[in-house]
N, C-alpha and C positions, 0 to 999 in steps of 0.2 A: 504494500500500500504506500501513495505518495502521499504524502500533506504538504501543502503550503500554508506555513502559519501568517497572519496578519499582523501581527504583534511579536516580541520577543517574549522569551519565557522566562530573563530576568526580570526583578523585582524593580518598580520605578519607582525612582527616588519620590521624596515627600516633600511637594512646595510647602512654603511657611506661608499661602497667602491663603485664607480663609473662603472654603469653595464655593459658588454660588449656581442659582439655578441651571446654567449651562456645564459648568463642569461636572452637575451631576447629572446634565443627560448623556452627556459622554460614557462618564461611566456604565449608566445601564447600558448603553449603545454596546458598549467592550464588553460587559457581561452577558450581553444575549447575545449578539455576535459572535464575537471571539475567543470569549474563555471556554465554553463549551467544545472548540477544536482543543484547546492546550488539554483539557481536562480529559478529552476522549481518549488525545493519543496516551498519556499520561495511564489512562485505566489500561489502554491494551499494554504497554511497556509495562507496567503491575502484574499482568494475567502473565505473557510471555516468563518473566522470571520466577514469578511463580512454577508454569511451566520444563521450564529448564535446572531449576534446584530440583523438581520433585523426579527429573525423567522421564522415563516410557511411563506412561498411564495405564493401567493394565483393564479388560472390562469394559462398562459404556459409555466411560470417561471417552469425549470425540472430539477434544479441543485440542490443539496446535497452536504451535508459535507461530506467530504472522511477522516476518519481517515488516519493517519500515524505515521511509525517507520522510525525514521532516524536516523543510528547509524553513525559515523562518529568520527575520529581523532581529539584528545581534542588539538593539538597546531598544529600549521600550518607547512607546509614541513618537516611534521615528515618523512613521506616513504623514501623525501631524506636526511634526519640524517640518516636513518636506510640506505641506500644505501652507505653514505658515510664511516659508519663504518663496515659497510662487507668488503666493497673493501680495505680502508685501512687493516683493518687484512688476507685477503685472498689474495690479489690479487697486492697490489703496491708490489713495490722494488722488489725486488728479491722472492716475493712470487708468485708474474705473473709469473714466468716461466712457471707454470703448464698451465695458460690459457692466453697463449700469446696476443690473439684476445682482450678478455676484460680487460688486463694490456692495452694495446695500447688504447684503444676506451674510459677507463676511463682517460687515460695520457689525450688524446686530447681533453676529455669533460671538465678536468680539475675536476673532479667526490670529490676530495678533498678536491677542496679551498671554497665549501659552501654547505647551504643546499640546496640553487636553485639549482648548477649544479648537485646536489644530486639526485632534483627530474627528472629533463634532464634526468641525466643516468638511472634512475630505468627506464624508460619508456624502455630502451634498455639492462636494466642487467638481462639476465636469467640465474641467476645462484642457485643452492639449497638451497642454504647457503641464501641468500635473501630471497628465495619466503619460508622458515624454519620462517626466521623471520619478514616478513610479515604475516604470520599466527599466529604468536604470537602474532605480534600487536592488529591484528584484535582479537583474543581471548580477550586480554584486556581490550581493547575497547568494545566491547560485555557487557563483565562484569560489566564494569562502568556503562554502558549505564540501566543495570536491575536494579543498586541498585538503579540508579537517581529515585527521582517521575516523576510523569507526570500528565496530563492531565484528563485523563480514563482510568488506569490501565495503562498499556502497552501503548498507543494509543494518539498519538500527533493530536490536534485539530487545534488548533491555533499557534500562532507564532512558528519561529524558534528558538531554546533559542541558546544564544550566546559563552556555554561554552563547 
């Protein structure tokens, strides 16, 4: 099985700035989105080494190890850094005029002041220039992810590693 994570599965630091209505739609956003992939692959790398301590299963035990790939974003609320620095060069100030709609929707997400509202707005920025440097990210990510080792060549067995 492949996964592509949306988020890193390190831990993201803790702003000191007291969260408000938007940072915590964000959050639900990542919780209903995204943590349910970390959590899923998470339970099968649990099962697998489960798996693999106990051995051959003897009887109508009919569960297997399931290799996996799971590439995913090495710091947490990257997508929204990467969102918040599109929009600031493309789209605040006087560079919005071209796209009025997402000048206004990042104003009111507030798309600048972090990288939570950052990941808020990606969920809602279609714009080229993002989904240009979304593909890069993922390109990079990709990259890192070949040169790491693993498990079985390619092929994650057990835990989820943390970096």
């Amino acid at each position: 099985m492949i996964v592509i994570g949306l988020n890193s599965v390190a831990a993201a630091p803790q702003s000191g700035q007291r969260p408000d209505l938007f940072d915590g739609s964000s959050q639900i956003v990542q919780g209903r989105l995204v943590d349910p992939v970390v959590n899923d692959v998470q339970t099968l790398a649990g099962i697998n080494e489960t798996l693999i301590h106990r051995g051959p299963a003897a009887g109508a035990d009919q569960r297997r190890v399931i290799p996996y790939i799971f590439v995913a974003l090495r710091t947490p609320n990257r997508i929204g850094e990467v969102a918040r620095e599109v929009y600031k060069q493309r789209y605040a100030g006087l560079r919005g005029l071209r796209s009025r709609d997402l000048a206004a929707l990042g104003r009111l997400i507030g798309a600048t002041r972090s990288s939570t509202r950052g990941e808020l707005f990606s969920y809602l920025f279609f714009a080229p220039e993002f989904a240009a440097r979304l593909i890069e990210l993922g390109r990079a990510d990709a990259k890192r992810w070949t040169e790491q080792s693993h498990d079985d060549g390619a092929w994650q067995r057990g835990h989820l590693p943390s970096r």
